[in-house]
C-alpha positions in Angstrom: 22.2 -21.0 3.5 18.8 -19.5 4.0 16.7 -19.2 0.2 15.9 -15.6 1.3 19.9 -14.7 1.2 20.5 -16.9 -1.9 17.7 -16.1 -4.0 16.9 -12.2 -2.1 16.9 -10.7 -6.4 14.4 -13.5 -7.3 12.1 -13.0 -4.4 11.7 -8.9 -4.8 11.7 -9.6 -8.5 7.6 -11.1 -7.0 7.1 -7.4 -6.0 7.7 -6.3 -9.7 5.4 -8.8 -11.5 2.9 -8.4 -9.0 2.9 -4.8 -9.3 2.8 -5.6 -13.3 -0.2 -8.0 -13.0 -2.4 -5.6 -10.5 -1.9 -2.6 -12.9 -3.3 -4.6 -15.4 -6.1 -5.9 -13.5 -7.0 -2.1 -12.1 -9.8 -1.0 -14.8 -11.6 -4.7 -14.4 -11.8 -3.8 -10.5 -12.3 -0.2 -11.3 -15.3 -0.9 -13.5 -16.6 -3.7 -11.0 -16.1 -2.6 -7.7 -15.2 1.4 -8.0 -12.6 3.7 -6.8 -13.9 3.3 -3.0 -13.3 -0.6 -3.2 -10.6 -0.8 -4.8 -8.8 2.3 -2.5 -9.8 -0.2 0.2 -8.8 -3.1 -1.2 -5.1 -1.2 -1.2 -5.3 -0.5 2.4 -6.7 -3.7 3.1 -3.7 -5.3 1.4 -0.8 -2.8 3.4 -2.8 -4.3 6.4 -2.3 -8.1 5.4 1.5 -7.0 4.5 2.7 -5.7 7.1 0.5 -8.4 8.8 2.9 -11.1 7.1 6.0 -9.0 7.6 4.9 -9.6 11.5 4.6 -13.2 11.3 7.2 -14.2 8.4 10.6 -15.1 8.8 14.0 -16.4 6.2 12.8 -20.2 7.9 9.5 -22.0 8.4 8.0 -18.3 7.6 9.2 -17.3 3.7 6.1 -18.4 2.5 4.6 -15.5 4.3 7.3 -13.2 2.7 6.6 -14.4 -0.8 3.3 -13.8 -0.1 3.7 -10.1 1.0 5.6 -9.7 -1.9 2.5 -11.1 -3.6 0.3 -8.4 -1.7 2.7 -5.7 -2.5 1.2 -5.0 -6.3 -2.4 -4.9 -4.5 -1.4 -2.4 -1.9 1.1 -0.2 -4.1 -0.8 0.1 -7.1 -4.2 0.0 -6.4 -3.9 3.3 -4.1 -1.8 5.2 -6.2 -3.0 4.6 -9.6 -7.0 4.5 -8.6 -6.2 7.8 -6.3 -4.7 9.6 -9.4 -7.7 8.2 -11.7 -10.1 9.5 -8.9 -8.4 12.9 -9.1 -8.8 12.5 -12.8 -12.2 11.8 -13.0 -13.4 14.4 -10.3 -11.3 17.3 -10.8 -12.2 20.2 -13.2 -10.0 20.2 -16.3 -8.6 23.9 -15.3 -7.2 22.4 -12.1 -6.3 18.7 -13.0 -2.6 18.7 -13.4 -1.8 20.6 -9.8 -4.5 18.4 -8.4 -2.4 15.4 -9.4 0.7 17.4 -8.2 -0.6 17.8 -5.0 -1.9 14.4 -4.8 1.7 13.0 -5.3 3.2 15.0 -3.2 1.4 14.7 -0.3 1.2 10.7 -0.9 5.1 10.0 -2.4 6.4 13.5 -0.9 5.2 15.0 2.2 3.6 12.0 3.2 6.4 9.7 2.6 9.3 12.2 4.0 6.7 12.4 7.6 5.3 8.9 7.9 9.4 7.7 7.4 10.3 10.9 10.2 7.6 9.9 12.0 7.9 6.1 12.3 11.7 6.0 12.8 10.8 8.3 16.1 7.8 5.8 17.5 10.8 2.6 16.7 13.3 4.2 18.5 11.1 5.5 21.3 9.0 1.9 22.2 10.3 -0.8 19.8 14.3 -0.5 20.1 15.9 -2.1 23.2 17.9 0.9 24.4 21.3 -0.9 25.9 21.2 -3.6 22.6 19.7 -1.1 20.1 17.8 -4.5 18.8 14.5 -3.8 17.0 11.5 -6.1 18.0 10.5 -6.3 15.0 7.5 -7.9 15.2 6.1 -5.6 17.2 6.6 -2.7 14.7 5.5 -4.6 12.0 2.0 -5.5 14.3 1.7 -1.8 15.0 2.1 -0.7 11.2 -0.6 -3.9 10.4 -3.0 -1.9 13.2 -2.4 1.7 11.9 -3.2 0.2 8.5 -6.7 -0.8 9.5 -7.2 2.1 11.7 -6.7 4.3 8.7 -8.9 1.2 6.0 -11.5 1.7 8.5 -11.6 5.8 8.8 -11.8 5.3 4.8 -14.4 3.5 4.2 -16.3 5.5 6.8 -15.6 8.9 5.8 -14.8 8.7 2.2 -18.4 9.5 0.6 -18.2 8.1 -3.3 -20.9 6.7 -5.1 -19.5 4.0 -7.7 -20.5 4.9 -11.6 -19.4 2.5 -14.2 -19.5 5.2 -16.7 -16.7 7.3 -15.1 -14.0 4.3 -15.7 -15.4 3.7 -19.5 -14.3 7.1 -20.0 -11.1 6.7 -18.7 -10.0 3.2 -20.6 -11.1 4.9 -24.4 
């Protein structure tokens, strides 16, 4: 009888308009913050979802699920979209389209094929219960939250950008 079973459509469909409503919002934060910000903004946000996916439950803890649902737009869109407008905006017109290639692929293809390789070995290694084969869930989902900022924090450490209003102008006309 849980909301989360009887209304799972309704409560991904938050995912969806989230995503809808943080494209929108991208050249405002773009313009006002910069590609830096708003890259960490993204990895700020996997951070505070996977955070909630830690903490949340189908019970007392939905609203935390709503909410990562909520976060979701934040953390999906702002990284892809602002990286592919970085590699727009800094990438020489001869090389542009294989520099977004290669950014794709190593975000959606390589990266996504490793990280899920990856990951599934570090849960089955130190997060599954080997006689049950029961997850602990939390756990994973506090170990994805601290990789997260681990990663937020090498980025806004090494990434060396300086912000120019200008360059997003360009790109909205």
């Amino acid at each position: 009888d849980s909301l989360v079973v009887k209304y799972s459509t309704l409560i991904m469909s938050i995912s969806q308009i989230s995503e809808t409503l943080f494209i929108l919002a991208i050249p405002f934060f773009l313009k006002r913050f910069g590609i830096k910000q708003v890259m960490l903004f993204s990895m700020i946000a996997w951070v505070l979802r996977f955070g909630l996916f830690a903490f949340g439950n189908p019970g007392d803890g939905l609203w935390m699920i709503i909410l990562s649902c909520i976060v979701y737009g934040m953390a999906f869109d702002f990284f892809n979209i602002s990286g592919s407008l970085f590699v727009e905006t800094s990438t020489d017109s001869k090389i542009r389209s294989s520099a977004q290639g290669l950014f794709m692929m190593m975000t959606n293809g390589f990266g996504a094929v490793l990280g899920s390789v990856v990951s599934g070995q570090i849960i089955s290694m130190y997060f599954t219960d080997a006689s049950t084969g029961e997850k602990d869930w939390h756990n994973i989902w506090l170990t994805f939250a601290i990789y997260a900022a681990i990663i937020a924090i090498a980025f806004a450490v090494l990434f060396k950008h300086k912000h120019n209003p200008k360059d997003v102008s360009n790109i909205s006309h």
